[in-house]
N, C-alpha and C positions, 0 to 999 in steps of 0.2 A: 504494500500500500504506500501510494503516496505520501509524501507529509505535507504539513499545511503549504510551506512557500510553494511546492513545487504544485501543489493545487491551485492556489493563487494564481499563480502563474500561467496556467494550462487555463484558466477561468477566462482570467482577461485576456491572455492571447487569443483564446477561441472569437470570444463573445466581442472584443475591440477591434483587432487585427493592429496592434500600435506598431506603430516605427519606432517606437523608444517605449522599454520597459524595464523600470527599475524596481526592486523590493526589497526591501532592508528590513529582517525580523528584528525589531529594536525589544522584543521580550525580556531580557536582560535588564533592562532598566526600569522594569515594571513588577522586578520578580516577588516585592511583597505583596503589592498590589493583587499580583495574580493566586498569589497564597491564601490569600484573606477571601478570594471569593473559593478557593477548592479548586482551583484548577491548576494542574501539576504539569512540570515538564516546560513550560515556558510555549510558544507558539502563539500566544493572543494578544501581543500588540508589534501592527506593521506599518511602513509609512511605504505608501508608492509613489513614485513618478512616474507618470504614463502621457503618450505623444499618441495622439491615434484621431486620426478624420472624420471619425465616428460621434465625435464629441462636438462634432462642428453645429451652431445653432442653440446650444443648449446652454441653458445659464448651469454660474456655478452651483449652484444647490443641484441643479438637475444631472450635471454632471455627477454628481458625488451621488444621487440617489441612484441613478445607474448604475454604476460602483457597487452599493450598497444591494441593491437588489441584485445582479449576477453573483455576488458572493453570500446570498442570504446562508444557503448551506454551512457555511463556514462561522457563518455567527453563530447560526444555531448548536453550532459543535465546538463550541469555546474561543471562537477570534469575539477578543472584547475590541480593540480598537485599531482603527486604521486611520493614519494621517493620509491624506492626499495630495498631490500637485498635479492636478488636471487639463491637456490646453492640446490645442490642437497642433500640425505642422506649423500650421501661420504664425501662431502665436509663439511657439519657440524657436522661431528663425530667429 
């Protein structure tokens, strides 16, 4: 089985198709955090930056709620938090 990043990953590569994808499990930094709700092993908090034309049109709440919904699975199975940096080709030229 996969693990969470590589899930992540396979989600928004599928469902974006981005020219630029980045994931950083910043877990680590959150590990009591993550203690305190029972969840072990680290894997629930990620920050991405993603470049994808898919995102073209859409404000940023809408962006991030895309996000949010292609990876519901993942919340539901213990991703607490994801930072985002969301923008299209245009925007990160």
């Amino acid at each position: 089985m996969a693990n969470r990043y590589e899930r992540i990953h396979q989600i928004l590569s599928e469902s974006f198709k981005p020219v630029a994808l980045e994931i950083i499990d910043e877990s680590a930094k959150h590990a009591s955090h993550a203690a305190r709700n029972g969840v072990a092993g680290g894997e629930t908090h990620y920050h991405v930056t993603m470049v994808s034309a898919a995102l073209a049109g859409q404000s940023r709440l809408g962006r991030s709620r895309a996000v949010h919904e292609a990876l519901d699975a993942e919340f539901k199975s213990g991703l607490h938090a994801l930072s985002l940096k969301l923008r299209t080709p245009e925007e990160a030229a």
